[in-house]
KOLFILO-353966 format. One record per atom (N, C-alpha, C, CB): residue number from 1; residue in one letter; chain; atom name; y, x, z. Coordinates in nm, 4 decimals, decimal comma. Atoms other than C-alpha are relative to their C-alpha. Glycine has a CB too. Example, Ala and Ser with C-alpha at 12.3 -4.5 7.8 and 13.67 -1.06 7.14 Angstrom:
<nodes>
<node seza="1" marlum="a" pagu="A" doro="N" Y="-0,1190" X="0,0890" Z="0,0000"/>
<node seza="1" marlum="a" pagu="A" doro="CA" Y="-0,4500" X="1,2300" Z="0,7800"/>
<node seza="1" marlum="a" pagu="A" doro="C" Y="0,1200" X="0,0900" Z="0,0000"/>
<node seza="1" marlum="a" pagu="A" doro="CB" Y="0,0027" X="-0,0992" Z="0,1246"/>
<node seza="2" marlum="s" pagu="A" doro="N" Y="-0,1190" X="-0,0820" Z="-0,0060"/>
<node seza="2" marlum="s" pagu="A" doro="CA" Y="-0,1060" X="1,3670" Z="0,7140"/>
<node seza="2" marlum="s" pagu="A" doro="C" Y="0,1090" X="-0,0770" Z="0,0730"/>
<node seza="2" marlum="s" pagu="A" doro="CB" Y="0,0462" X="0,0414" Z="-0,1415"/>
</nodes>
This chain:
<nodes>
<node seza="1" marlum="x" pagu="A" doro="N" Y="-0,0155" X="-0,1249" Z="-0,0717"/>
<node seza="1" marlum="x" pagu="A" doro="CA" Y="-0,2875" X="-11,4821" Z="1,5903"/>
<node seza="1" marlum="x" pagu="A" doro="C" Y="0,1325" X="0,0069" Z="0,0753"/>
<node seza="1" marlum="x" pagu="A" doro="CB" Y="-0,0108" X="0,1157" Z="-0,0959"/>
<node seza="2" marlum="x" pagu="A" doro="N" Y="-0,0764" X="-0,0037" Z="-0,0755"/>
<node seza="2" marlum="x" pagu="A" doro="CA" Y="0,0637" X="-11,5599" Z="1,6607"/>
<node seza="2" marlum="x" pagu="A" doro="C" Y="0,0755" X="-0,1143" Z="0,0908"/>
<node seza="2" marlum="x" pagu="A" doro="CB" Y="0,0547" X="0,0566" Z="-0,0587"/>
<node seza="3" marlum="x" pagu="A" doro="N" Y="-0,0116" X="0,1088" Z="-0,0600"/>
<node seza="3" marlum="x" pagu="A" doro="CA" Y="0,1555" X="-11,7842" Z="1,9362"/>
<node seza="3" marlum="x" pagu="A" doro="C" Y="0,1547" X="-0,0550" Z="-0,0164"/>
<node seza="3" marlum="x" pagu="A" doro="CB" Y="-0,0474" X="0,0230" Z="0,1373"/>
<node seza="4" marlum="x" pagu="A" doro="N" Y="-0,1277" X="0,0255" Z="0,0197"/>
<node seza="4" marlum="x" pagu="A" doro="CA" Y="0,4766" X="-11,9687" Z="1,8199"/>
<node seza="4" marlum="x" pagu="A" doro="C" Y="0,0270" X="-0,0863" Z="0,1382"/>
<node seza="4" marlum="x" pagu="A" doro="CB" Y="0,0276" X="-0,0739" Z="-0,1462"/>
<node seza="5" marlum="x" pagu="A" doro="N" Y="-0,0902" X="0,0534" Z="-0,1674"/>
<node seza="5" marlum="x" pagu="A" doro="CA" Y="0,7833" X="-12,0670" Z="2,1045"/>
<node seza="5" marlum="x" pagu="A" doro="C" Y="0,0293" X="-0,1525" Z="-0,0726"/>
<node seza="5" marlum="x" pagu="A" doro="CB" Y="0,2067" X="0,1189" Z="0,0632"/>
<node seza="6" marlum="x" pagu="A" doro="N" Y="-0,0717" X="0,1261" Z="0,0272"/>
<node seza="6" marlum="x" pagu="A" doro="CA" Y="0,8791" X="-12,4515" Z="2,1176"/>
<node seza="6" marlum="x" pagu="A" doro="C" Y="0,1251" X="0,0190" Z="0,0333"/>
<node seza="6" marlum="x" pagu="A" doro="CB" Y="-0,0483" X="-0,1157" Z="0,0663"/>
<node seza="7" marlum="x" pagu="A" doro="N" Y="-0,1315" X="-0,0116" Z="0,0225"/>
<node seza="7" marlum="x" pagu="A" doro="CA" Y="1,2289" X="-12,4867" Z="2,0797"/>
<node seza="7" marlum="x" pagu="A" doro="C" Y="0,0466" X="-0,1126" Z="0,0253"/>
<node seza="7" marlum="x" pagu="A" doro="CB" Y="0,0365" X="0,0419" Z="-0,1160"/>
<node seza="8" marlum="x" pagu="A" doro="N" Y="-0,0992" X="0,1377" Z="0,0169"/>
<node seza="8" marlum="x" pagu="A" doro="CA" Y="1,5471" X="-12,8097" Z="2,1805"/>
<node seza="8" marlum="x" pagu="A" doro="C" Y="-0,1348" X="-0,0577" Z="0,0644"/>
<node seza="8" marlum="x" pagu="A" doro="CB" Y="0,0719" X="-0,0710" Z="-0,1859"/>
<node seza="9" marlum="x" pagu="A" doro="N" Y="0,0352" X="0,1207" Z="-0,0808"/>
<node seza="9" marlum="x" pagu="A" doro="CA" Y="1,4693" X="-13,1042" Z="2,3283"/>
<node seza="9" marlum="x" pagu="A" doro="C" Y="-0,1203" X="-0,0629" Z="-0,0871"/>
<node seza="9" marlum="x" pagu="A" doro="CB" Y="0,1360" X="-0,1092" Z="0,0212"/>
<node seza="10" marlum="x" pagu="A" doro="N" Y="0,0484" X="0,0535" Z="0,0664"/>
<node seza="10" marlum="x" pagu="A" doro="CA" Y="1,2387" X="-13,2346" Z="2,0560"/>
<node seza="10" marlum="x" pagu="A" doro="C" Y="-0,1195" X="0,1004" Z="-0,0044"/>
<node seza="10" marlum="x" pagu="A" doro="CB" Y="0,0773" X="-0,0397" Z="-0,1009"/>
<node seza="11" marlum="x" pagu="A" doro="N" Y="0,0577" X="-0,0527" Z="-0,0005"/>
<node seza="11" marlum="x" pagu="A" doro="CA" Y="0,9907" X="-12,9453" Z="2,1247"/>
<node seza="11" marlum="x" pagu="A" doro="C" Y="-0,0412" X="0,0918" Z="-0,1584"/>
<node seza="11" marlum="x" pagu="A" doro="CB" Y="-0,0594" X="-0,0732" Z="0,0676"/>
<node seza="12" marlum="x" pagu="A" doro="N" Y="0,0600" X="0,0185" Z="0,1206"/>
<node seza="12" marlum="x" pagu="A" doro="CA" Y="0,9597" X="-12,8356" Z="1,8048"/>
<node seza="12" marlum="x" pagu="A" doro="C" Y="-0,0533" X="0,1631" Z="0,0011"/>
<node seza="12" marlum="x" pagu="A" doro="CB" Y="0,1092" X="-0,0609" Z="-0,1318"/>
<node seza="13" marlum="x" pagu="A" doro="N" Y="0,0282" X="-0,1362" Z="-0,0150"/>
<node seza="13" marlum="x" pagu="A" doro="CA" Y="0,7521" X="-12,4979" Z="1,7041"/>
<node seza="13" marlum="x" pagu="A" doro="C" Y="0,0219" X="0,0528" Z="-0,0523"/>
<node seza="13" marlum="x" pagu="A" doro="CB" Y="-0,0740" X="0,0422" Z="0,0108"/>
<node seza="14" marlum="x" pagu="A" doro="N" Y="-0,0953" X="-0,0513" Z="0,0905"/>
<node seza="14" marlum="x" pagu="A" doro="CA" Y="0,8953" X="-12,2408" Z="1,5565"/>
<node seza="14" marlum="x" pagu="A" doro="C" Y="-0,0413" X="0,2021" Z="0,0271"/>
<node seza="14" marlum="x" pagu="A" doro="CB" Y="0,1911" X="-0,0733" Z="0,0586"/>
<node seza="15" marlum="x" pagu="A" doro="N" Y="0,0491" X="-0,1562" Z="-0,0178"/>
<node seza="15" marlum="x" pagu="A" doro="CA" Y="0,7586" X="-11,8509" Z="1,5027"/>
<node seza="15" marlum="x" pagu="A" doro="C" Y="0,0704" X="0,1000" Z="-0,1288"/>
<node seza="15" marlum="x" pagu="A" doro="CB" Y="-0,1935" X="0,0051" Z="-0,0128"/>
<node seza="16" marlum="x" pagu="A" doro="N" Y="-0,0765" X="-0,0792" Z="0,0961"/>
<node seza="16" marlum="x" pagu="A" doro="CA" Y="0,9838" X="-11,7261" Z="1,2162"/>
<node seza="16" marlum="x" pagu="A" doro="C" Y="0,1148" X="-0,0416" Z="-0,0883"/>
<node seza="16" marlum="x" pagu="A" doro="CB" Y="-0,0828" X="0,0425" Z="-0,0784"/>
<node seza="17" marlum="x" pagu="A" doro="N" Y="-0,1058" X="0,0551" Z="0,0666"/>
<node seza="17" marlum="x" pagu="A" doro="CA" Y="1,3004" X="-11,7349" Z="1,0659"/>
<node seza="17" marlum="x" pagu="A" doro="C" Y="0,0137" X="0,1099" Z="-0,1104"/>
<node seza="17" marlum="x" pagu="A" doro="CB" Y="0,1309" X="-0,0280" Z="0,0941"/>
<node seza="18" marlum="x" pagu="A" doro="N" Y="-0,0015" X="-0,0892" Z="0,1078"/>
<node seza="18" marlum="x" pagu="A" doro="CA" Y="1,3914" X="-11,5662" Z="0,7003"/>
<node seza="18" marlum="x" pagu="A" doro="C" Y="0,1255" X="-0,0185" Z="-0,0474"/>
<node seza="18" marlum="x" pagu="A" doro="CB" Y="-0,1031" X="-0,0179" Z="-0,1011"/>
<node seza="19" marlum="x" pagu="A" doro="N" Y="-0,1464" X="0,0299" Z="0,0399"/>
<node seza="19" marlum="x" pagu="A" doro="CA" Y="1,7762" X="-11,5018" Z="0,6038"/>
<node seza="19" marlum="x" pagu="A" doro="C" Y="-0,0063" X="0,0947" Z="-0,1403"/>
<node seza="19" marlum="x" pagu="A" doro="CB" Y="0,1330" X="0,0530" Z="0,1329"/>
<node seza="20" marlum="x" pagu="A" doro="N" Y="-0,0645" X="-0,0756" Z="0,0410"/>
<node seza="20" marlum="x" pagu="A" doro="CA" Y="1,8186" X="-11,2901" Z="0,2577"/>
<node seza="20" marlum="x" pagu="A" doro="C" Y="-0,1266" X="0,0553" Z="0,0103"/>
<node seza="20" marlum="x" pagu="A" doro="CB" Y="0,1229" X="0,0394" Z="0,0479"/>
<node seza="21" marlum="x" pagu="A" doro="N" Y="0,0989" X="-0,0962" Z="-0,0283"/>
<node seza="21" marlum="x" pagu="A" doro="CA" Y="1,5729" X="-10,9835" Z="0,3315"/>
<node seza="21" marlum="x" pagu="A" doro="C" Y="-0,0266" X="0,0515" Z="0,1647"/>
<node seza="21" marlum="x" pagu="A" doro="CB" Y="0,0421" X="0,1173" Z="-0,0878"/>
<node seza="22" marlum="x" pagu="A" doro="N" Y="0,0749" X="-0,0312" Z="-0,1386"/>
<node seza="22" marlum="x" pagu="A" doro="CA" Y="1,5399" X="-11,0358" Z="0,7118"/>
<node seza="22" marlum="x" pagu="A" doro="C" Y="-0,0404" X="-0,0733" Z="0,0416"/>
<node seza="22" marlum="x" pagu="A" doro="CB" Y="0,0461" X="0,0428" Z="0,0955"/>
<node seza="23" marlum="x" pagu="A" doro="N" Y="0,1357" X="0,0654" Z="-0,0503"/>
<node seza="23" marlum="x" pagu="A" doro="CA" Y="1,2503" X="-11,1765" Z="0,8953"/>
<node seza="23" marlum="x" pagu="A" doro="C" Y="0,0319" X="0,0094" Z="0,1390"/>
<node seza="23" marlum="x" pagu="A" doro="CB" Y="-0,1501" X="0,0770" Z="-0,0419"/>
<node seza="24" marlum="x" pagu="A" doro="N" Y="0,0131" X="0,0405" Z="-0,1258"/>
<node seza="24" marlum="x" pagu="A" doro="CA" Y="1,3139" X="-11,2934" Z="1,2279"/>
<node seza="24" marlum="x" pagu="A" doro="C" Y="-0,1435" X="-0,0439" Z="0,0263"/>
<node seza="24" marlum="x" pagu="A" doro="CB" Y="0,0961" X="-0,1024" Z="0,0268"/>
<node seza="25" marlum="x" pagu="A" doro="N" Y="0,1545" X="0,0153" Z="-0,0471"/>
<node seza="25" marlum="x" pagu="A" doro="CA" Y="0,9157" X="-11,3089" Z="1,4326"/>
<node seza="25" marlum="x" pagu="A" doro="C" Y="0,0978" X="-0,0904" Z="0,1716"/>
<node seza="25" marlum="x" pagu="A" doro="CB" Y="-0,1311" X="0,2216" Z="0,0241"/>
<node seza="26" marlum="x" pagu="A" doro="N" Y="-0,0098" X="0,0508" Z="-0,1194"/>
<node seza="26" marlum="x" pagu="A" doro="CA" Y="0,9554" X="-11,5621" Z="1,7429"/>
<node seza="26" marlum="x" pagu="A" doro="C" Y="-0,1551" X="0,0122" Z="0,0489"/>
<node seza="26" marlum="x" pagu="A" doro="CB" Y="0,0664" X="-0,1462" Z="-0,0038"/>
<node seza="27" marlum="x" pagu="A" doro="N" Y="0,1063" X="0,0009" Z="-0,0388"/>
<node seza="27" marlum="x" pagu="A" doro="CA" Y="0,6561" X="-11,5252" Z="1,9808"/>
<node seza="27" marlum="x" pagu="A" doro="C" Y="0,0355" X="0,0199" Z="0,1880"/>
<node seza="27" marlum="x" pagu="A" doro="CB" Y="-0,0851" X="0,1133" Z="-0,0918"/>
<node seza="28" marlum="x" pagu="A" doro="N" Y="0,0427" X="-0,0462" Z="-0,1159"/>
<node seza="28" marlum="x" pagu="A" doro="CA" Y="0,5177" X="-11,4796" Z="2,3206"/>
<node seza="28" marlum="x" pagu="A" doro="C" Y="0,0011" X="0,1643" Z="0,0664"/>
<node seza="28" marlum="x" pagu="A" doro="CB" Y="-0,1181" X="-0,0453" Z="-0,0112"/>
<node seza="29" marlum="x" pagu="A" doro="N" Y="-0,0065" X="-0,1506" Z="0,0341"/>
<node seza="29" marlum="x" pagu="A" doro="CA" Y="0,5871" X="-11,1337" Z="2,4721"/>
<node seza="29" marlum="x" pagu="A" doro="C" Y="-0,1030" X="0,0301" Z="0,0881"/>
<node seza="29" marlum="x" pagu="A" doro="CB" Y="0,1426" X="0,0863" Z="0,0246"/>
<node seza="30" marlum="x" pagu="A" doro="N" Y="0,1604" X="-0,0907" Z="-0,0188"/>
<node seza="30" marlum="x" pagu="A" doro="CA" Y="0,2299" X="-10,9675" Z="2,4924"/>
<node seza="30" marlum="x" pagu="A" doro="C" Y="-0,0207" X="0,0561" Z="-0,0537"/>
<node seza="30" marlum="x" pagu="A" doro="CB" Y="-0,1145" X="-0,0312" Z="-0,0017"/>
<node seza="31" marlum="x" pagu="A" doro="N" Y="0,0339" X="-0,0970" Z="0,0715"/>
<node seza="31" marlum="x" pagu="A" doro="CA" Y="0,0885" X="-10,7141" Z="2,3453"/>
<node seza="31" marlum="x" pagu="A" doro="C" Y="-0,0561" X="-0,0430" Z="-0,1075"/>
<node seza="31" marlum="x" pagu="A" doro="CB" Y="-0,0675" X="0,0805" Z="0,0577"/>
<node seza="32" marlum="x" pagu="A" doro="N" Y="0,0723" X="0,0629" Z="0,1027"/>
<node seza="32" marlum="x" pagu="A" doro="CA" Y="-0,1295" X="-10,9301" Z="2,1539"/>
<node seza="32" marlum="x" pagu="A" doro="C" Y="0,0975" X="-0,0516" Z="-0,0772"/>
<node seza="32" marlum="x" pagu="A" doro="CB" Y="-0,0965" X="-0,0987" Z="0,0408"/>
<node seza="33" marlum="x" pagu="A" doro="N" Y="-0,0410" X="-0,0009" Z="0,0998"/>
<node seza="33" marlum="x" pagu="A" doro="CA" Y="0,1329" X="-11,0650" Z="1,9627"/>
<node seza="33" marlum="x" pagu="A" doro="C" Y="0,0737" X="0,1091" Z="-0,0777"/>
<node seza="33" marlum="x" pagu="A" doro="CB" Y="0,0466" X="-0,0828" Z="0,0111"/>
<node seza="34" marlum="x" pagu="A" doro="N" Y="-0,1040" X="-0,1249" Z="-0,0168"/>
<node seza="34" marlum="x" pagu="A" doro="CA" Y="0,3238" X="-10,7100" Z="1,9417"/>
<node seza="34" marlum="x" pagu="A" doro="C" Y="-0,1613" X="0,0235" Z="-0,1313"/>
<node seza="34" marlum="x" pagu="A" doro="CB" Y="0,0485" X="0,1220" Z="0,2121"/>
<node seza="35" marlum="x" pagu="A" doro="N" Y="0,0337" X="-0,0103" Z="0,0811"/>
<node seza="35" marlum="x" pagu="A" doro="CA" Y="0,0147" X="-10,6547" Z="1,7605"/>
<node seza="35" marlum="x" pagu="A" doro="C" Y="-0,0681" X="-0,0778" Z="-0,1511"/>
<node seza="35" marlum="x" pagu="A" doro="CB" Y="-0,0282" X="0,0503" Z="0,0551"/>
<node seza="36" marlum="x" pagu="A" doro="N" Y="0,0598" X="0,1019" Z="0,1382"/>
<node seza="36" marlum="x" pagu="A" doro="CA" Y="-0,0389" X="-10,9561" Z="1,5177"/>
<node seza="36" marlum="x" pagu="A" doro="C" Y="0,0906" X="0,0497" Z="-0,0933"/>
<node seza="36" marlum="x" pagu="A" doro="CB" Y="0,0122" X="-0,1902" Z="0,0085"/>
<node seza="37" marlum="x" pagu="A" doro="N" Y="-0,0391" X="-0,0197" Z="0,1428"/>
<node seza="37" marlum="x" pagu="A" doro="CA" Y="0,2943" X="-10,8740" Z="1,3567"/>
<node seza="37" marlum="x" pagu="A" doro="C" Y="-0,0206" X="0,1628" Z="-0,0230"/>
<node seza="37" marlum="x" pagu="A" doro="CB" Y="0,1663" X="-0,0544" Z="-0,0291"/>
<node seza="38" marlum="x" pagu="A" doro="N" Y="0,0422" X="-0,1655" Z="0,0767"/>
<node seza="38" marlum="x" pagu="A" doro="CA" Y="0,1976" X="-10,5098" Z="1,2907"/>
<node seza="38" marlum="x" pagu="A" doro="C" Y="-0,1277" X="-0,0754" Z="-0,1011"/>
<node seza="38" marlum="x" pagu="A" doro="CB" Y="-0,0860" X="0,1669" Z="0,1528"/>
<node seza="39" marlum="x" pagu="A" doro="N" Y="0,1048" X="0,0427" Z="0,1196"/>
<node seza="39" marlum="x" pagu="A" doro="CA" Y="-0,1043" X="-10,6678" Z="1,1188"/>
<node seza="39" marlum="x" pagu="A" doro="C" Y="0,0541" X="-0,0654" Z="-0,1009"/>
<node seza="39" marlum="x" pagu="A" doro="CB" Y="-0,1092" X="-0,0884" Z="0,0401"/>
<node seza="40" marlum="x" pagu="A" doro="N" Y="-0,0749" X="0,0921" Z="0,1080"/>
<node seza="40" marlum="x" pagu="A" doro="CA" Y="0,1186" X="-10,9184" Z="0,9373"/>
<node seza="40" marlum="x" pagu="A" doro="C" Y="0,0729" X="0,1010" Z="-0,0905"/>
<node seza="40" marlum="x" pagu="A" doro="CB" Y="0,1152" X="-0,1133" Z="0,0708"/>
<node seza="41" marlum="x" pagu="A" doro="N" Y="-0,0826" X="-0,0830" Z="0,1134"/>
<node seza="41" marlum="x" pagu="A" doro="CA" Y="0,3332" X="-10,6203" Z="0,8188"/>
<node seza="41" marlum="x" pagu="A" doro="C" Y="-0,0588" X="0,1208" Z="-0,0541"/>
<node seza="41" marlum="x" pagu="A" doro="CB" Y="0,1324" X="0,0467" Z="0,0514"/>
<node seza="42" marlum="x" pagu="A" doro="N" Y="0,1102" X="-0,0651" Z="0,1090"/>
<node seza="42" marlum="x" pagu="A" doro="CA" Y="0,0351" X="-10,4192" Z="0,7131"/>
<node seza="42" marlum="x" pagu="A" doro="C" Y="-0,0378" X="-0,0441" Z="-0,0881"/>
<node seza="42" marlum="x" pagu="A" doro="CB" Y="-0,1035" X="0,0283" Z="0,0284"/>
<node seza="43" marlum="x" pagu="A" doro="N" Y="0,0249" X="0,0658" Z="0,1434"/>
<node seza="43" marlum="x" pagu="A" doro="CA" Y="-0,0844" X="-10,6837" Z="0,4981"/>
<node seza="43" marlum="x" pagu="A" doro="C" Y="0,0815" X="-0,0228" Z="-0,1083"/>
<node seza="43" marlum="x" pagu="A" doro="CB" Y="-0,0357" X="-0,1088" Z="0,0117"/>
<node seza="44" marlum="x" pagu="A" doro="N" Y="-0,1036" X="0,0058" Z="0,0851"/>
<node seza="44" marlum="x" pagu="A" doro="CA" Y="0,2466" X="-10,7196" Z="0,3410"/>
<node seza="44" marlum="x" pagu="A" doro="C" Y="0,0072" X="0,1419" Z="-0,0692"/>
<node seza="44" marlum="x" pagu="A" doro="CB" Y="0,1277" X="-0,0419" Z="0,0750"/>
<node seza="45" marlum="x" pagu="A" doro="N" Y="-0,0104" X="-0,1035" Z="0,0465"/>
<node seza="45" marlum="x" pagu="A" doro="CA" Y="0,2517" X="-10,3741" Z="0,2381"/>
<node seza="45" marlum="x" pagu="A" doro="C" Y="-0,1434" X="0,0453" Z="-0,0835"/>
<node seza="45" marlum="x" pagu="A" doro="CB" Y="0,0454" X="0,0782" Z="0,1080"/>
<node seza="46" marlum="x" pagu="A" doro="N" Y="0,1050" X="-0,0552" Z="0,0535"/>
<node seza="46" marlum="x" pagu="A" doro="CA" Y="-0,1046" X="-10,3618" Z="0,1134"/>
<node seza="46" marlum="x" pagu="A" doro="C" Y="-0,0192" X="-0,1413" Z="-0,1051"/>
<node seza="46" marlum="x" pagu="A" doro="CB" Y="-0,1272" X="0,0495" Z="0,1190"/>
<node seza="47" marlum="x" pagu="A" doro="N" Y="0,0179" X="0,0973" Z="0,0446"/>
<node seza="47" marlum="x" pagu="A" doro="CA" Y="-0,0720" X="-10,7028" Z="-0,0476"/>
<node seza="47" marlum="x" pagu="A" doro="C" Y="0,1206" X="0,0180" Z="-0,1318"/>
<node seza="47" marlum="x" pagu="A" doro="CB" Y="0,0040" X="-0,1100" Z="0,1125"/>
<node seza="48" marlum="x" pagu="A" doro="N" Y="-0,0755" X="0,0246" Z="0,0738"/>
<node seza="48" marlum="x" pagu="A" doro="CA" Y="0,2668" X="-10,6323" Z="-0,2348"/>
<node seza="48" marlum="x" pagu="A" doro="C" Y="0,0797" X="0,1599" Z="-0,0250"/>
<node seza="48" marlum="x" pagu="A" doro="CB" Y="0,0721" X="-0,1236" Z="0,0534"/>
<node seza="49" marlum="x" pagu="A" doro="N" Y="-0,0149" X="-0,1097" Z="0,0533"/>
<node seza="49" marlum="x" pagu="A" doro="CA" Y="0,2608" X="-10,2428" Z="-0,2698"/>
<node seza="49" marlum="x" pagu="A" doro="C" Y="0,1652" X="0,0353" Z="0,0476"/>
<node seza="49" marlum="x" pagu="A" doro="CB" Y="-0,0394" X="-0,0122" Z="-0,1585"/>
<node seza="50" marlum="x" pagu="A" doro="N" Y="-0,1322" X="-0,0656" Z="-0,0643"/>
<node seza="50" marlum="x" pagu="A" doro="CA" Y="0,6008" X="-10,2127" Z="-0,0610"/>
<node seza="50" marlum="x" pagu="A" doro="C" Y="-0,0220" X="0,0473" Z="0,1518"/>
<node seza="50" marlum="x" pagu="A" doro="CB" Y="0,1273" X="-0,1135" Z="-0,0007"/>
<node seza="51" marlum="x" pagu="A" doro="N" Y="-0,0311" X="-0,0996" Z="-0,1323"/>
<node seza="51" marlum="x" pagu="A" doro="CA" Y="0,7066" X="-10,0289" Z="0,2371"/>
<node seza="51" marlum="x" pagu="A" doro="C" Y="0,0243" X="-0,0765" Z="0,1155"/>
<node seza="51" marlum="x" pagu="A" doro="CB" Y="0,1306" X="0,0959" Z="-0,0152"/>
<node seza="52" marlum="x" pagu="A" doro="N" Y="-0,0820" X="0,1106" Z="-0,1138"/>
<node seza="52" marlum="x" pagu="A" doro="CA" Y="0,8130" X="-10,1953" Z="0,5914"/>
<node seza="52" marlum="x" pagu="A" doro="C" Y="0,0653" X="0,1582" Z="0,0415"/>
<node seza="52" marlum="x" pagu="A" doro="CB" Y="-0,1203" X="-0,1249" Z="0,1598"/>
<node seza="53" marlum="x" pagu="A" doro="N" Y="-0,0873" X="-0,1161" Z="-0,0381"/>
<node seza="53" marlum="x" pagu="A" doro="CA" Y="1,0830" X="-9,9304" Z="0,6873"/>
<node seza="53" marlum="x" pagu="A" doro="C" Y="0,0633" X="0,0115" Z="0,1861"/>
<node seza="53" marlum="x" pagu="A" doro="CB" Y="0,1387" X="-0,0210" Z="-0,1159"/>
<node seza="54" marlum="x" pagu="A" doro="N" Y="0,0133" X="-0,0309" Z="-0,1356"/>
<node seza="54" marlum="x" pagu="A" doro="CA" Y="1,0168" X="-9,8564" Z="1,0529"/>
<node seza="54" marlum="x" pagu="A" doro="C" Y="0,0889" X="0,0200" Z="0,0879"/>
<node seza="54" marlum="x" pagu="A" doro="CB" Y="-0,0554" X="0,0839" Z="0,0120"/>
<node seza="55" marlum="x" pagu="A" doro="N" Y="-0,1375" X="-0,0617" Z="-0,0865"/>
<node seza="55" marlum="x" pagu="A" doro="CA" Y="1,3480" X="-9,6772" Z="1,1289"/>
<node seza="55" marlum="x" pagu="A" doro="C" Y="0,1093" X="-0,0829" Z="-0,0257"/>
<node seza="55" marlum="x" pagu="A" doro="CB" Y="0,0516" X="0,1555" Z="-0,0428"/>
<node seza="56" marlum="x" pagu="A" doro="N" Y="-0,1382" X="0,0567" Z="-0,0224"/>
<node seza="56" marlum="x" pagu="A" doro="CA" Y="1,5678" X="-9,9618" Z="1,0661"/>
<node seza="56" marlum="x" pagu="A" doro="C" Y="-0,0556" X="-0,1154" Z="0,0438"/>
<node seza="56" marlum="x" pagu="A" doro="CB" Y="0,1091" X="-0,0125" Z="-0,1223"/>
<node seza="57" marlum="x" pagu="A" doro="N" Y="0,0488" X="0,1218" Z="-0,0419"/>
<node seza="57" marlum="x" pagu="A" doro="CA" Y="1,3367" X="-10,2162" Z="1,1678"/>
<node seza="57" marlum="x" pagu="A" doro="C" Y="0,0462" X="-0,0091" Z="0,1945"/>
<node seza="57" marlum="x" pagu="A" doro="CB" Y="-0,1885" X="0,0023" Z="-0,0459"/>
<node seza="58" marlum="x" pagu="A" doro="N" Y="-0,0221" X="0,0254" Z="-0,1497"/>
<node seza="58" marlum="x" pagu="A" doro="CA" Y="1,3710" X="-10,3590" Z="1,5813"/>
<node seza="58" marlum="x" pagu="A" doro="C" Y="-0,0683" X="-0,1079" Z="0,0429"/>
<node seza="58" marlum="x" pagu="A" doro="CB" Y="0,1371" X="-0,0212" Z="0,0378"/>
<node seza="59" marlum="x" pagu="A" doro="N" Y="0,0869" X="0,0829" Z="-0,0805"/>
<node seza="59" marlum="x" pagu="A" doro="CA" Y="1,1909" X="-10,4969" Z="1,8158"/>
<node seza="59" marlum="x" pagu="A" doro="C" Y="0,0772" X="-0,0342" Z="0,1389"/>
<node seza="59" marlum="x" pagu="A" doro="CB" Y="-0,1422" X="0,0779" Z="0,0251"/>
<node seza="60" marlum="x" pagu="A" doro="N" Y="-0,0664" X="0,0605" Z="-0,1237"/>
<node seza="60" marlum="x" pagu="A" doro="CA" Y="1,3527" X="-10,6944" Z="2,1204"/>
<node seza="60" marlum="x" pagu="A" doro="C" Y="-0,0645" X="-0,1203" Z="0,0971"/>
<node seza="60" marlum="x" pagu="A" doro="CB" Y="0,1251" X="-0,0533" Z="-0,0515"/>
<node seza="61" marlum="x" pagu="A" doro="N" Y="0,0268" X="0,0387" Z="-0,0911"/>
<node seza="61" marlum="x" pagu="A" doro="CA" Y="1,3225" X="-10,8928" Z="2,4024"/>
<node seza="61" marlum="x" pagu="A" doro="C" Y="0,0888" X="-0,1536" Z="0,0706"/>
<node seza="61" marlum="x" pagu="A" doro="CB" Y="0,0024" X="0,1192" Z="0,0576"/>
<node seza="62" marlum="x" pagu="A" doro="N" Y="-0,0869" X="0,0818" Z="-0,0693"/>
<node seza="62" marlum="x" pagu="A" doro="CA" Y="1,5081" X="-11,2106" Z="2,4918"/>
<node seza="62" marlum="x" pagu="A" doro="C" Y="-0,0444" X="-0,1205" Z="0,1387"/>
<node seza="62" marlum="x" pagu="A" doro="CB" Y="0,0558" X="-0,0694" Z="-0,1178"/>
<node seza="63" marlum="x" pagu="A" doro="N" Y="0,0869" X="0,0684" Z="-0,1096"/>
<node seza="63" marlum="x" pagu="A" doro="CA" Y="1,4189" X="-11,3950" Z="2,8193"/>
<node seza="63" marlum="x" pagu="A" doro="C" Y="-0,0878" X="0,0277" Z="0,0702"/>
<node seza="63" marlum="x" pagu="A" doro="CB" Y="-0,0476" X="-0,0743" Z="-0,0249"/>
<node seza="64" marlum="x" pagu="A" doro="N" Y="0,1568" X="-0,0696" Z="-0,0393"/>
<node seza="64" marlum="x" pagu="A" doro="CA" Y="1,1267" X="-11,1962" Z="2,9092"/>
<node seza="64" marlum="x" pagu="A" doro="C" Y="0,0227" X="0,0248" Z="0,1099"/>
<node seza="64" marlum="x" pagu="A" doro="CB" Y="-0,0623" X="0,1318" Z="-0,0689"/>
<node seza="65" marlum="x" pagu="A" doro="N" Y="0,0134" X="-0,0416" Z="-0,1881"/>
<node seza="65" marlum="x" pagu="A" doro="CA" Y="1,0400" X="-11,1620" Z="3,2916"/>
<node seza="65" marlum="x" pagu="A" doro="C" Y="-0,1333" X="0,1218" Z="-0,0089"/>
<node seza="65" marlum="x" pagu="A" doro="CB" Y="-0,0713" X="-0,1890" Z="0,1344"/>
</nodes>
């Protein structure tokens, strides 16, 4: 569902990074992936009975035309 970015000279693919308790999402900017991770962070919340906390969460843009 989510289309991961190749990355460096060696192409490599790469759609998420995890530091601690934050979740970096790499993707394509479309709507369609705008809505995979909402699905991804619905299932997390219905899978492990926690919250995704909306108002400190962010969504950005790097490179995007």
């Amino acid at each position: 569902m989510l289309q991961s970015l190749t990355v460096g000279n060696k192409f490599v693919k790469m759609n998420m990074l995890q530091y601690v308790d934050d979740t970096l999402f790499f993707c394509k900017a479309n709507p369609q992936s705008v809505f995979a991770i909402k699905v991804m962070l619905n299932c997390y919340e219905l899978a492990l009975g926690l919250k995704v906390n909306y108002m400190k969460s962010r969504m950005g843009g790097v490179g995007c035309s």
